[in-house]
Structures are given as C-alpha cells and as structure tokens.
C-alpha positions in Angstrom: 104.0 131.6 80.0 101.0 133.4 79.0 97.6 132.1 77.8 96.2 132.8 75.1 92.4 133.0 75.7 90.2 131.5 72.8 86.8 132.3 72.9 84.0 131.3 70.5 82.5 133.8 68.5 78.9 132.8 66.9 77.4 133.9 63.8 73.9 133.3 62.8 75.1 130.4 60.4 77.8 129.2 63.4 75.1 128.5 65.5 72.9 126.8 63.0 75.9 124.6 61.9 76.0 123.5 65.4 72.5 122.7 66.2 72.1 120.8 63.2 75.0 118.3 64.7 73.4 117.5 67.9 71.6 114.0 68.1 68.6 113.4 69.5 70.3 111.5 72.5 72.7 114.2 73.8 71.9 115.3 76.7 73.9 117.9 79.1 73.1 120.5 82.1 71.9 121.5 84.2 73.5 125.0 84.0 71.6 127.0 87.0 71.9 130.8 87.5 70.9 132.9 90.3 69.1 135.7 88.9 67.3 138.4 91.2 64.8 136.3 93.0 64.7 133.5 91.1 66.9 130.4 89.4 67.6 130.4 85.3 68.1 126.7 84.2 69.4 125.8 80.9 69.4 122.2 80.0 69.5 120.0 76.3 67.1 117.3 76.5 67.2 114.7 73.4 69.0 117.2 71.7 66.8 120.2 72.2 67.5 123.2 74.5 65.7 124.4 77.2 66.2 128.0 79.4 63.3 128.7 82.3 63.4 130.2 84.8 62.0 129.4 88.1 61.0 132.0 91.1 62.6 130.9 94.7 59.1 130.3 96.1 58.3 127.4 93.5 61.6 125.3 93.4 62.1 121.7 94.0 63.7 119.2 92.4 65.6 119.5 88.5 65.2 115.7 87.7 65.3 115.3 84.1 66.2 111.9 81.7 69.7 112.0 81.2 70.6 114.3 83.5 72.0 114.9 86.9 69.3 115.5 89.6 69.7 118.7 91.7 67.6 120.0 94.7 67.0 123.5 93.7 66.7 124.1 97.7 69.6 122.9 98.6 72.5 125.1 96.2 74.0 126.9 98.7 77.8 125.4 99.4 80.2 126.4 102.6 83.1 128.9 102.2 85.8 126.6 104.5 88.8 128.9 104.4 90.5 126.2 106.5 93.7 124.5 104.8 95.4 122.6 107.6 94.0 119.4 108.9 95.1 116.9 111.5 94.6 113.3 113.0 92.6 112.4 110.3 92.7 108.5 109.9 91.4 107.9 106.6 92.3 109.4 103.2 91.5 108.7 99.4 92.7 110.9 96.5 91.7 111.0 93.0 93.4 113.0 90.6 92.4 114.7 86.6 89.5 113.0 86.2 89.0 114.9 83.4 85.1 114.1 82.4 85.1 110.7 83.3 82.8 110.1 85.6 81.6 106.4 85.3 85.3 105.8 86.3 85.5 107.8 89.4 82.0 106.6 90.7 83.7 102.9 90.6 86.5 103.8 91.7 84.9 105.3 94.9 82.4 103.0 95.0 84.8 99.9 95.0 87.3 101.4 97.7 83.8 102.3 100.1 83.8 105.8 99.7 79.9 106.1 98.5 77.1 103.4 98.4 75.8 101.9 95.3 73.0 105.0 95.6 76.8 107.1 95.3 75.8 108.2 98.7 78.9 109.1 101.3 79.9 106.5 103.3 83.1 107.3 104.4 81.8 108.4 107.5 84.8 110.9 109.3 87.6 110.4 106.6 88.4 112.6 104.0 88.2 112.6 100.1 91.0 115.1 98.2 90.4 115.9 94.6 93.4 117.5 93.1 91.8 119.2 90.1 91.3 118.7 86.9 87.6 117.3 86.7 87.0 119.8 83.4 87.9 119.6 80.0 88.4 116.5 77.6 85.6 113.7 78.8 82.4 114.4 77.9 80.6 113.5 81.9 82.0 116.6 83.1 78.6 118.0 84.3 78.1 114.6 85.8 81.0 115.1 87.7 80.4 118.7 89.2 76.9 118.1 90.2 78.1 114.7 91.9 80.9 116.4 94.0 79.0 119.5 94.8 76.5 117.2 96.8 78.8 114.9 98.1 80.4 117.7 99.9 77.4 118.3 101.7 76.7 114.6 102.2 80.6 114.4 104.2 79.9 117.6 106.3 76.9 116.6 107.5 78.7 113.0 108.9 81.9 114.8 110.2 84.2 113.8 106.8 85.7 116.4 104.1 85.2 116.2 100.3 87.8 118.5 99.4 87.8 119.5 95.7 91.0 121.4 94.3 91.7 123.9 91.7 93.1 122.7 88.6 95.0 124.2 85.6 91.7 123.1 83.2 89.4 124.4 85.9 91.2 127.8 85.6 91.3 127.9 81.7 87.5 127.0 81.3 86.2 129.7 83.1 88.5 132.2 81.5 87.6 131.2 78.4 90.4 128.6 76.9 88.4 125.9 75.6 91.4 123.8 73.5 90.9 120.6 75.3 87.2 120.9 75.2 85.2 117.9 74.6 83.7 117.8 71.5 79.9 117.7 73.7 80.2 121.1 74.8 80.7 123.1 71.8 77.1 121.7 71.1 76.1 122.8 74.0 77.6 126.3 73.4 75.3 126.4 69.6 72.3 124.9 71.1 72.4 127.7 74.5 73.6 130.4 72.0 76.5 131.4 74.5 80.3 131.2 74.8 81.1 128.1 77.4 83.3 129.7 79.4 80.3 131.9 80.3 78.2 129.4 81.4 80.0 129.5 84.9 80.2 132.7 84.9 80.0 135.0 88.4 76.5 133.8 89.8 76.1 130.4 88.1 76.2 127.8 90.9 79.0 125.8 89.8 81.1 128.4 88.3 80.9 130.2 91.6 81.5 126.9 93.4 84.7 126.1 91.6 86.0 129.7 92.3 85.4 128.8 95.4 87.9 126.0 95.6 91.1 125.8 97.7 94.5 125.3 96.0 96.0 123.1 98.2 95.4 121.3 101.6 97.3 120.1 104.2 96.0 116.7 105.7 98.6 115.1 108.4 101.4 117.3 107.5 100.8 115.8 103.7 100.9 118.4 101.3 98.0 117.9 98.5 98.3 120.6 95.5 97.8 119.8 92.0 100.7 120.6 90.2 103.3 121.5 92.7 105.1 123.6 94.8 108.5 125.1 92.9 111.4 127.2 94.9 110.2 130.2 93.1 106.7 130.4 94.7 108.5 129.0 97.8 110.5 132.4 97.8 107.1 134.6 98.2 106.7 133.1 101.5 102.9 132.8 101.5 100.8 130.4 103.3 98.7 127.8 102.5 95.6 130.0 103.4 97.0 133.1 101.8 98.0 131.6 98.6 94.1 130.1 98.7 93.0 133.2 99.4 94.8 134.8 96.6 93.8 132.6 94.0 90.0 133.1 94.9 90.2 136.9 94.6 92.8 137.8 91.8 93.7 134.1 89.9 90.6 133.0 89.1 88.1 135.6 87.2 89.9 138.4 86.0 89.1 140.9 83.4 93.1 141.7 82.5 95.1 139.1 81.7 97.9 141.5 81.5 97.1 143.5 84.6 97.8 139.8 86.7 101.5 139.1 84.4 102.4 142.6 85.2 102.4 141.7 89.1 105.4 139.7 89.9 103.6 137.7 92.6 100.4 136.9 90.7 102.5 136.6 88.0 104.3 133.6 89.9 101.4 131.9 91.1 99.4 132.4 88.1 102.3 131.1 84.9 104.0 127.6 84.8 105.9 127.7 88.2 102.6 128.2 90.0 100.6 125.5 91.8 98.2 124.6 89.6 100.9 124.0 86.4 104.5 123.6 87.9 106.3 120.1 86.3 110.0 120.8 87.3 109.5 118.0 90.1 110.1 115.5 86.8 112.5 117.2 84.8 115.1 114.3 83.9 118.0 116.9 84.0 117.6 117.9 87.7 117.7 117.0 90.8 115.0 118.5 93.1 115.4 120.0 96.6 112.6 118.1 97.7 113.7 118.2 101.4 114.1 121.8 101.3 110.5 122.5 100.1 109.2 120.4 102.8 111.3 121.5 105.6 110.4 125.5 104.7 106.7 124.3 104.0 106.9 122.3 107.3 105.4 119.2 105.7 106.2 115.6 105.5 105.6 115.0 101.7 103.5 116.8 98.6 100.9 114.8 96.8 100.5 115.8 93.1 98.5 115.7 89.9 98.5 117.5 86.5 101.8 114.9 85.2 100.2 111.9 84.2 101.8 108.6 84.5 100.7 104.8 84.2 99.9 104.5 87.9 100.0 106.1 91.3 103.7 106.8 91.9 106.2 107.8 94.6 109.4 109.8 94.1 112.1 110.9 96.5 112.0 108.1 98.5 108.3 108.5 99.3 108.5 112.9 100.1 106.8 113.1 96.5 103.5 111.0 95.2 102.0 111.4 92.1 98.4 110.6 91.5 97.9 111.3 88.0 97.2 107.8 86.6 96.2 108.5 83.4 91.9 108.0 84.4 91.4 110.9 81.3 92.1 107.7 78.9 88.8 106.4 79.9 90.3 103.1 80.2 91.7 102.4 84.0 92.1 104.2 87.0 93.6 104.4 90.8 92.8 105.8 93.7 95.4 106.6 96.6 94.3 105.2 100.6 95.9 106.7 103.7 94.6 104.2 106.2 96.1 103.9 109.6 99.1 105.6 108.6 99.9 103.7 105.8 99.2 104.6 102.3 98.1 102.1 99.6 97.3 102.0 95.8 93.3 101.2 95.5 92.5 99.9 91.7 89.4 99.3 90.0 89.1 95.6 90.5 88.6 96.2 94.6 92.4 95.1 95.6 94.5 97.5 97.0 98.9 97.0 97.6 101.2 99.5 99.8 102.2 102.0 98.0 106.1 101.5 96.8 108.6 104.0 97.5 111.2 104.6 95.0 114.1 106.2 96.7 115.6 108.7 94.2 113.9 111.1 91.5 112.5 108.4 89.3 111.7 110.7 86.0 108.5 110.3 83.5 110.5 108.1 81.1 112.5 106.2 83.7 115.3 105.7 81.1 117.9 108.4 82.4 118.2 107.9 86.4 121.0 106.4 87.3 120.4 105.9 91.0 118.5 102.7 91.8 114.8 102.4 92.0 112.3 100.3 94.5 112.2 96.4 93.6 109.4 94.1 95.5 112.8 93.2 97.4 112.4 96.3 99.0 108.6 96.7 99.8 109.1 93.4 101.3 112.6 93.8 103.5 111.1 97.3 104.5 107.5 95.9 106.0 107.8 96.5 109.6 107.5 93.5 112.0 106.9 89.7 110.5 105.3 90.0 106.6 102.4 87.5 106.5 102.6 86.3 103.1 99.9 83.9 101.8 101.0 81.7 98.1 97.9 80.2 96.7 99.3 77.9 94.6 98.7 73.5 94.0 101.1 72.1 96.7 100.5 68.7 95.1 101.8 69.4 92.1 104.3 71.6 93.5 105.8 68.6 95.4 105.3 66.0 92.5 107.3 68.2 90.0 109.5 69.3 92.6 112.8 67.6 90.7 111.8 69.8 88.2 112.1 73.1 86.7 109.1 73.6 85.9 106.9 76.6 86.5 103.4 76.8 87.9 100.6 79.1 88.6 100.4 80.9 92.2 99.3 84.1 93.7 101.3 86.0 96.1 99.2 87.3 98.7 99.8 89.8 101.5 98.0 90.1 104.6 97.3 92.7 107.3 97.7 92.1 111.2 93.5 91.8 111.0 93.8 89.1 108.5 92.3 90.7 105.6 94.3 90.6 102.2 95.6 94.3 101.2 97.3 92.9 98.1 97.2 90.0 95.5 100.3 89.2 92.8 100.0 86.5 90.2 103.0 85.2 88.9 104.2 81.1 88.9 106.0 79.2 91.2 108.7 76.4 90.9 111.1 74.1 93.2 114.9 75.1 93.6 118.0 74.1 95.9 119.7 70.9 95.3 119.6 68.5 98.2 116.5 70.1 99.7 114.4 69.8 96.8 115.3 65.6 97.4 114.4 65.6 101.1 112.5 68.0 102.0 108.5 68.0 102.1 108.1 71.3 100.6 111.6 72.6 99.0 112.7 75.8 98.9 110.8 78.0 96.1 110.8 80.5 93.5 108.3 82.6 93.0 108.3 84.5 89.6 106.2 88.0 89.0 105.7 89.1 85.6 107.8 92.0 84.7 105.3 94.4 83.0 103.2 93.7 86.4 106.2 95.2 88.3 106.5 97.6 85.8 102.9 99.2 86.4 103.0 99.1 89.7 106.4 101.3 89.7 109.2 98.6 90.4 112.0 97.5 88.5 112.0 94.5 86.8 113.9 92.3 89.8 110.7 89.9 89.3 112.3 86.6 91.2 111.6 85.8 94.7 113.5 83.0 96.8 112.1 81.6 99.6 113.2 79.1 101.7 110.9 76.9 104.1 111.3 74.3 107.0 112.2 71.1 105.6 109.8 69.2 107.4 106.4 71.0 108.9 107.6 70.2 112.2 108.8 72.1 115.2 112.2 70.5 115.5 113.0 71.7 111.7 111.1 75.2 112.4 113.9 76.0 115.0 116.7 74.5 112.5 115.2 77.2 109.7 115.3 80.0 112.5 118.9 79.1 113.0 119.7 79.2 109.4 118.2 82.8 109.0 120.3 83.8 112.2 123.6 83.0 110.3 122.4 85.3 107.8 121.8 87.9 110.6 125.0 86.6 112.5 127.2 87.6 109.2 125.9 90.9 109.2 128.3 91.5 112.4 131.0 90.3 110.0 130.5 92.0 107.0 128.4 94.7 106.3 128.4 93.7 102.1 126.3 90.6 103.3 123.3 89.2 101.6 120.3 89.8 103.6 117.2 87.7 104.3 113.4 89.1 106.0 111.6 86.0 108.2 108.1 86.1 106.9 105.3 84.2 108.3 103.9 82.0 105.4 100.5 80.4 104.1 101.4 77.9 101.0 98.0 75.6 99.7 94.8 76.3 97.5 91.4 76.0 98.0 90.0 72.9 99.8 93.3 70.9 100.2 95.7 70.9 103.5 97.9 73.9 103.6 101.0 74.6 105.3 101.9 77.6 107.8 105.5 78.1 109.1 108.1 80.8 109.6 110.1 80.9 106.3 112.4 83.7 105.3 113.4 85.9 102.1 116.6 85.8 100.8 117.6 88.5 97.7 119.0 86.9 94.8 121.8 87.9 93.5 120.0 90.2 91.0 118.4 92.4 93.6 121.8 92.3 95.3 123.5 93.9 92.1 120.4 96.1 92.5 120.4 97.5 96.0 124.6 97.7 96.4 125.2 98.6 92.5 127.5 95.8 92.4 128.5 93.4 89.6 128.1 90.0 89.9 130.8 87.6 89.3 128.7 84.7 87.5 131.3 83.1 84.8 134.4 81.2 85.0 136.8 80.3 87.0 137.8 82.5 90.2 140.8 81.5 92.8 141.1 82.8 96.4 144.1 85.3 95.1 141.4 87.6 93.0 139.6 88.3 96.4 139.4 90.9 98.6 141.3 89.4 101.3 140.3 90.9 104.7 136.7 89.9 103.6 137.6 86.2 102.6 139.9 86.0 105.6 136.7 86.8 107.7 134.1 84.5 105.8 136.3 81.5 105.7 137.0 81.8 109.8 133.0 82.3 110.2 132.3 79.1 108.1 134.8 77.7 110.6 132.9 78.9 113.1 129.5 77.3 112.4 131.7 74.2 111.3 130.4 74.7 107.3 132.3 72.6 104.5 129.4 73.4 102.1 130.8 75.9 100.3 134.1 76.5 97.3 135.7 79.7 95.3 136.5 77.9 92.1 133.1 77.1 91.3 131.6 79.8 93.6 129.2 76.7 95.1 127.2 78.8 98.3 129.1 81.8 97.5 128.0 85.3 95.8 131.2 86.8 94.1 130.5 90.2 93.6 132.4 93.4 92.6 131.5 96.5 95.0 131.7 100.0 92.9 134.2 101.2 96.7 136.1 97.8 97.0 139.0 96.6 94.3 138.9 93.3 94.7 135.8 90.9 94.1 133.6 90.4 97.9 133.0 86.5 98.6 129.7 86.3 100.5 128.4 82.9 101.7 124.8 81.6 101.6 122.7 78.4 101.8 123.9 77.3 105.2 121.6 74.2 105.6 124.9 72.1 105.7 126.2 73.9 108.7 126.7 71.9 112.0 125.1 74.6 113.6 121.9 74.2 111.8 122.1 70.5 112.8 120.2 69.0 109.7 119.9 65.4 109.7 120.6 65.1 106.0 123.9 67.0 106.3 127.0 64.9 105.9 130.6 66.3 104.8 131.4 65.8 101.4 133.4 62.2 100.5 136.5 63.9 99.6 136.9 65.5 103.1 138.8 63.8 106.5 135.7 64.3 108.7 132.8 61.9 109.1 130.4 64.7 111.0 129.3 68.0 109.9 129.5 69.1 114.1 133.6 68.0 113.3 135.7 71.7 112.6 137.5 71.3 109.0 139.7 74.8 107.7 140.0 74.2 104.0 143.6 74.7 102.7 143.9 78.0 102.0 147.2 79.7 102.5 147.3 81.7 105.1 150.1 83.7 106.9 150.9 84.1 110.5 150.0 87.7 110.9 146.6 87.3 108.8 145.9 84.3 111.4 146.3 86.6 114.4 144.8 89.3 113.0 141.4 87.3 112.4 142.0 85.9 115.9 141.9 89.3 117.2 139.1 90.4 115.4 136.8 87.5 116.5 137.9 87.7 120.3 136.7 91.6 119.2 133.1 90.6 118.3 132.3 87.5 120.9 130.0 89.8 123.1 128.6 91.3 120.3 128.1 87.8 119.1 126.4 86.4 122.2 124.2 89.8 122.8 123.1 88.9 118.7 122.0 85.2 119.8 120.0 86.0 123.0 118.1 88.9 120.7 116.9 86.2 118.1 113.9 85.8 120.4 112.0 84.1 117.5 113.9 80.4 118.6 112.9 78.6 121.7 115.1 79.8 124.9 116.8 75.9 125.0 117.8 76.5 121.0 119.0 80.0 122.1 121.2 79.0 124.7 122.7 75.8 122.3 123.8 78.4 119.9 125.8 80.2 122.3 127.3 76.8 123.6 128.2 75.6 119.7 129.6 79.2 119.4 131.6 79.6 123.0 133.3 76.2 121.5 134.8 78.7 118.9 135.9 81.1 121.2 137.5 78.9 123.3 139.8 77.7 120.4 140.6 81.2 120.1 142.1 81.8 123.6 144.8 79.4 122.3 145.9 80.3 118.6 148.8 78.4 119.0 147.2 75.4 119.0 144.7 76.3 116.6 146.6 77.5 114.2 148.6 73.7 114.7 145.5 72.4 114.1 144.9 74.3 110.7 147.6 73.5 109.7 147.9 70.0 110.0 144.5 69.9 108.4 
C-alpha cells in the first residue's frame, strides 16, 4: 500500500481565503520551535496569528486565553529506549483519541488517573496510549501538550505515561492531511505554512512524537496499535529494534520510495506493519493468535486503529481491542489492569471485568459460527464464591410473587474488599411453581436488556435464574447447599449436565431489611443450547424410546438414588431434552431437585398418583428395562461409589453433620446395589 502524500500548496489568494474564515474565537497553538539560542512560538489568539520569538535567557511561562499553558523551561522530554516492563500492578489504556480531549481528560479523571487540576495521580502504575491522538477532532493541541507534561508528572512519582505511534501520527508529519480537522487548515492560512511542517525536525512536539515507541510490553501484555501480522513476525526483530527502526527510517523520511524499495521497511512501514495491520478481524480467517504470542513470548496483544462500540476481547481473551469509537465525540472507555485482573472503566465512573469471548469474534459479529461469551460465562468463570448484590423492592417482589410480573433491579458485583466493580440494570420477577407458594423469597429471574449485553460484547442470553433458600434460615441454607450438590453430584454421571455456580447473594434496597444467603446460578436452557451447541427439545410430546438410552438409564437410577419422583419424559416436567451436535438420540438431563428426599424439604410430598406416602420412600417409575441394562447400571454405580463419597466430603460449603448425612442417605443406595437381585425384585414389583 503506498501513501499518497497531499500537501497544501498556498497562493497569495489561498491564504487570504483562509484567513478570512477564521472567527474571532478560534484559538490553537502553541507550536514552539527551537531555533539557535532561542524558542519561535506561533500561536492564533481570537483568530489572529502570532510568531515571536523568545531568547533562552528570558523564558517562562506560554499561558495564553484559550490555550494550553507550557513552561518554556521545562521542554526537554526523556529518550526511554526501554520496551519491556514487569510487575507492574496497575494499568489503564486509552486508545485513537483522535482530538478529543475533553473526553480523555474524563475519562482519566473518573477512573483516578489525574486530579481535577489533570495532575497525575496514579502514583507507580502506568498509562499506555496506543496512538492515534492526531487527526479528525479539533483538541488535538490540547491533547499533545497535556500528555507531553504528564509524562514528566509520572516519572517524577515512579509511574509511566507511555504514548505510542499511530498510523495518523505518522501521516501528519509526512504530510497526509485527509482526515484533518477542519481547525487546522485555518491554522495552516493564518501561520502561512504547510501543517505537516509545523512538527517538523526541531519543533518540540513533532520531535517528541518521533520520539515515540511502537509498542510496549507491560506484564508479558503486548500493547501495539494496530497489530502484529506473521509477515513482520518473519523479520524476527525485537520489540526495541523494531522501535528503534521506526524512530530512524519510518518516521521522517525524504523518499517515500527509497523506504518501499526495502523489503523490511517496506514491511513495517505498508498495511501489514504495526501501526496499520487489521487481518486480526478479517471475517474469512482464522488467526494464529497462539503462534504470534508463543514466538513473541507474550501472553496477549492489546490493540487500537479497528474501532468498535466498546473495549473488546477476541481469542478467548489472547487479543483486546481498545478502540471504542472515542473519535465520535460522544462516549468513551478506558481499559484497567488492576491486581491482575482487567476491567472495562466507562465514563459514568463504573467499571465491569472485562468479558472474554473465546473464538475470533469479527467486526460485524454476523459470520462466526463458533459461540461467543454470555454473562453465563463471566459469571461461571469468576474464581472462588461471586458476591452478587440485587437492589431491587423485596416487598413488592414477594407481594407479586404469584405473578409474572417484571420489576426493576440492579445486578451488582462486588470485589473481595467490598467495593462494587460493576452495576447491571435489568428487572426482576418470581419463577418456580411450588416455591414461589412457600417460600419467603422464591426463586428469581433476573432479566438484562439485550442491547446492554450487546455493548458490552455478550450475546444476547439476557435471562438469569437464581435460586435462593426457602426460608432465611440455617436449616434451609444447608437444604439449598444440598440441592446445588446434586447438580455437582450429576456431573460424575453425565458430563452433558446442566451446571449451576454458588454465589453469595445481597437481595433488598435502600433502607428496608435485606436478605444475605448462599444461592446458586443455574443456566437456562438458552445458555445451555449456547455453551454445548445443542438444540433444545421444547415442543410436544417425547417418550423414553426417542432417548439416548445409556444417558436415561443413568439419570433415572440417579433420581432413584436421591429418592426423586419429581420429575416425567412426556411432558419433560424437571427435565432439559436436548439434542447434542456428537450424540443421535435426544440427552434427558434433570433439574429442580427441591422434591428430592435428599434435600429433605418440608413441603415435599410424592405426587397423589404414586404408592409412597414419603419423599425419603425409593419409588422406580415404570420404565422398561432389561436384565442386562439393569446390571450394567448396577455396575457402573458400584464403579463411581468412592468417587461419590470423595465428591460429598469435598462440598466443604455444608456443615460437617449435613456432610456426613449425605453419605449415610447415599451408602443406603449402595447397599441395595450389593444385592441386584433383590433390587431388581423390588423394581419390578413396583
């Protein structure tokens, strides 16, 4: 790709057309030179121009209405060669600002980066620019002298404002001004000179931004701002020579053709280079992500330059791009690394963990076939217990709890200090059948708006299902823990099982009582289509004959097990029927074991139609069964009884007495099964 260089070429009645446009409010500068012994200032002031010049001995401060103030003692800027950087704690990125500067001075302000003065005080953390500050706003000057002394500010407390080439930085000082704001082409007719040239070699900033690294390495986290592409990868340069490079040859040249006519400058300098590459999002290819990072010896690449609606992660979190789309002048994000975790900052001062998507998730997010990141997973893959906060009205919540109907709430997350590190509107209602009757607060519902997801990079899975102890009581917080440790248990059965996350849960608003208990997660059956690529069976009527029968043999001899009658095939009641893309028949998968004699509710009774008056009492439903299927499931239970045991005495959330119940209620299985004769009498009889 080469460049076509457009440069502005004045004549007498060019300038004068110019001039004439300027308004007596347009201010812009300060443009400083070094020149011999002394500093040449150009400035516009209420629409005039000014050029002075100033001898070394006399400077002080440039402060001027309008106008960025500048210690003319203080324009000397280090020459940090250094690319690599370790055990830093604290990160925040910012990415094409593109001349819009109020914007990034919030942003940085909100997230604690600078002071309300826009003074540093991010003490020994580090801020990363990845390019693009020139071109299209009209604040650029704002934004150069702001970083150029903000860098000083950081050094001189231990941090790091790093400030990276690109693409627009490189085409404004060689001259192509297309994507120029408007502003400075005045500026060009009021100063009589091309813009390019007003960074030219000894201006301070132009000499500064030739200056600037092309990429960094913070924490074995790549930060470039276009990308790294196999083809650069192939010229085996470091990070410090391919700096290096770019600050002697890449930046100022005379010829363009002299740099195309060298196959490595040529690399760097076209659309595979750093400062331009896109080929991470190209819808028709998958990228050898893992391949670039393994020969680059990084754990993931941070990009700008391809703008998107928000701060986004790709290849399951080895690719994040940072581009959200602050050159609109509307919005903007900023990305944390804080305690080795990275977040999403926005402008209204809340910040969420980042979301990884797990596949190449392209621009239009239209064409991938492979599944992206739901809320499902952000919350399953939180390490430890989640502690979720819902600020919602309990009293209504509990008053319209025989209802369907919806109500406001805020999902809230919370770190292990307490403090909320994200915030989720969406409504709330009751669901369940016989819990929703009984229970103080039923099991819920939480529904996220689906262009909310949608921003913040997840697909549009925007239902949550919680369930809760029935009553805020001890006794029923150990029944809830056993329930989720069925869900666990099952997993030892069947690895297709639904899957639940024990969160510990804040429900109430403002001053009136709230209620804190262990709850859990469960995916509904949406996210479970989702995260398996199944299809779920949700119509009709199904018989035991359509399933796939080493599966149902196993869940019908594990709701014997826990001594569960809640549960029937035809009308899939407490059953997920689902078709797996690698199995041929349709996967029966149980849930909603609150009826279980194992969980030992006090509102759980057998249904009339059965011959058993207690939930504790064994019942087999009537499904045929023949004699080797019988032994086989025999076998494969005797097969799993350790395994079984080892899984209870691990579920160290439950008391040590409930702990050691379960494994009694369990043995009692086992035992039948150390005489099949007799239980398989006993099934059949029933």
């Amino acid at each position: 790709m080469k460049r076509i260089l457009i440069l502005l070429v004045f004549s007498f009645a060019g300038v004068f057309l110019l001039t004439a446009q300027v308004k007596t409010e347009y201010f812009d500068g300060p443009y400083i030179f070094h020149q011999n012994d002394s500093l040449r200032i150009q400035w516009i002031e209420s629409g005039v121009g000014h050029d002075t010049l100033i001898a070394n001995d006399d400077l002080g401060q440039f402060a001027r209405k309008g106008l960025p103030a500048v210690d003319l003692m203080d324009l000397y800027f280090l020459k940090d060669k250094k690319a690599t950087f370790t055990d830093v704690n604290k990160i925040v990125a910012i990415s094409d600002v593109h001349g819009q500067y109020d914007l990034m001075i919030d942003l940085l302000r909100i997230h604690k980066v600078i002071d309300e003065q826009k003074q540093w005080i991010f003490g020994k953390a580090h801020l990363v620019v990845t390019g693009d500050n020139l071109d299209r706003g009209d604040k650029v000057m704002d934004i150069l002298w702001f970083l150029f002394f903000l860098q000083k500010q950081a050094a001189k407390a231990g941090g790091q404002v790093h400030v990276l080439l690109g693409n627009h930085e490189i085409m404004v000082l060689q001259g192509d001004i297309r994507y120029l704001n408007r502003k400075y082409l005045y500026t060009s007719g009021v100063l009589k000179n091309r813009y390019h040239l007003m960074f030219a070699e000894g201006s301070v900033l132009g000499d500064w931004i030739a200056n600037h690294q092309v990429m960094i390495s913070i924490n074995r986290t790549l930060f470039v701002h276009g990308g790294i592409s196999e083809e650069i990868l192939k010229l085996k340069y470091s990070l410090e020579e391919m700096n290096d490079i770019f600050n002697r040859h890449l930046i100022r040249f005379e010829d363009e053709s002299a740099v195309l006519k060298d196959p490595k400058l040529a690399a760097l300098y076209e659309e595979n280079g750093p400062l331009w590459y896109r080929g991470y999002f190209k819808e028709d290819k998958k990228f050898p992500i893992k391949k670039i990072l393994k020969k680059l010896d990084q754990d993931r690449i941070i990009v700008g330059h391809t703008s998107f609606d928000s701060i986004r992660t790709f290849y399951d979190g080895s690719l994040i791009g940072i581009d959200c789309s602050i050159k609109k002048g509307k919005t903007g994000q900023v990305l944390i690394y804080e305690d080795h975790k990275f977040f999403v900052g926005k402008l209204d001062g809340t910040r969420h963990s980042l979301a990884f998507t797990p596949v190449n998730h392209p621009v239009n997010n239209q064409t991938d076939k492979q599944p992206e990141s739901s809320f499902y997973d952000y919350l399953f893959k939180m390490e430890g217990t989640p502690e979720i906060v819902i600020n919602t009205n309990v009293k209504q919540l509990i008053r319209k709890r025989h209802k369907d109907e919806y109500q406001k709430a805020t999902l809230m997350i919370k770190a292990p200090n307490e403090e909320i590190v994200s915030s989720y509107k969406g409504r709330i209602r009751a669901r369940g059948n016989t819990r929703r009757k009984v229970c103080t607060i039923p099991p819920v519902k939480f529904d996220f708006s689906k262009k909310m997801l949608d921003s913040l990079g997840f697909v549009e899975n925007d239902k949550l299902k919680f369930v809760f102890p029935c009553q805020n009581n001890s006794r029923d917080q150990e029944r809830l823990y056993k329930e989720f440790f069925l869900y666990e248990l099952y997993k030892t059965i069947d690895s297709n099982s639904i899957i639940v996350k024990l969160m510990d849960i804040e429900i109430g608003q403002g001053e009136e009582k709230k209620y804190k208990f262990h709850g859990f997660l469960i995916e509904d059956e949406d996210e479970y289509a989702r995260r398996k690529n199944a299809v779920v069976i949700d119509q009709g009527k199904i018989n035991a004959s359509r399933l796939q029968r080493s599966s149902f043999l196993k869940m019908i001899f594990f709701q014997y097990m826990i001594s569960n009658t809640d549960w029937a095939v035809p009308n899939r009641h407490n059953l997920e029927l689902v078709k797996l893309p690698e199995i041929d028949k349709v996967v029966a998968l149980p849930y909603d074991f609150d009826y279980a004699g194992f969980v030992g509710h006090q509102y759980a009774v057998p249904h009339e139609s059965l011959p058993i008056k207690d939930v504790n009492e064994r019942f087999f439903f009537n499904y045929k069964i023949r004699q080797h299927e019988f032994y086989e499931m025999v076998r494969f239970y005797q097969s799993i009884e350790e395994e079984v045991y080892r899984i209870c005495d691990a579920a160290t959330y439950m008391k040590p007495k409930t702990i050691k119940e379960n494994k009694a209620y369990l043995r009692n299985f086992f035992n039948l099964l150390k005489h099949p004769k007799s239980l398989q009498r006993d099934i059949l009889k029933r």
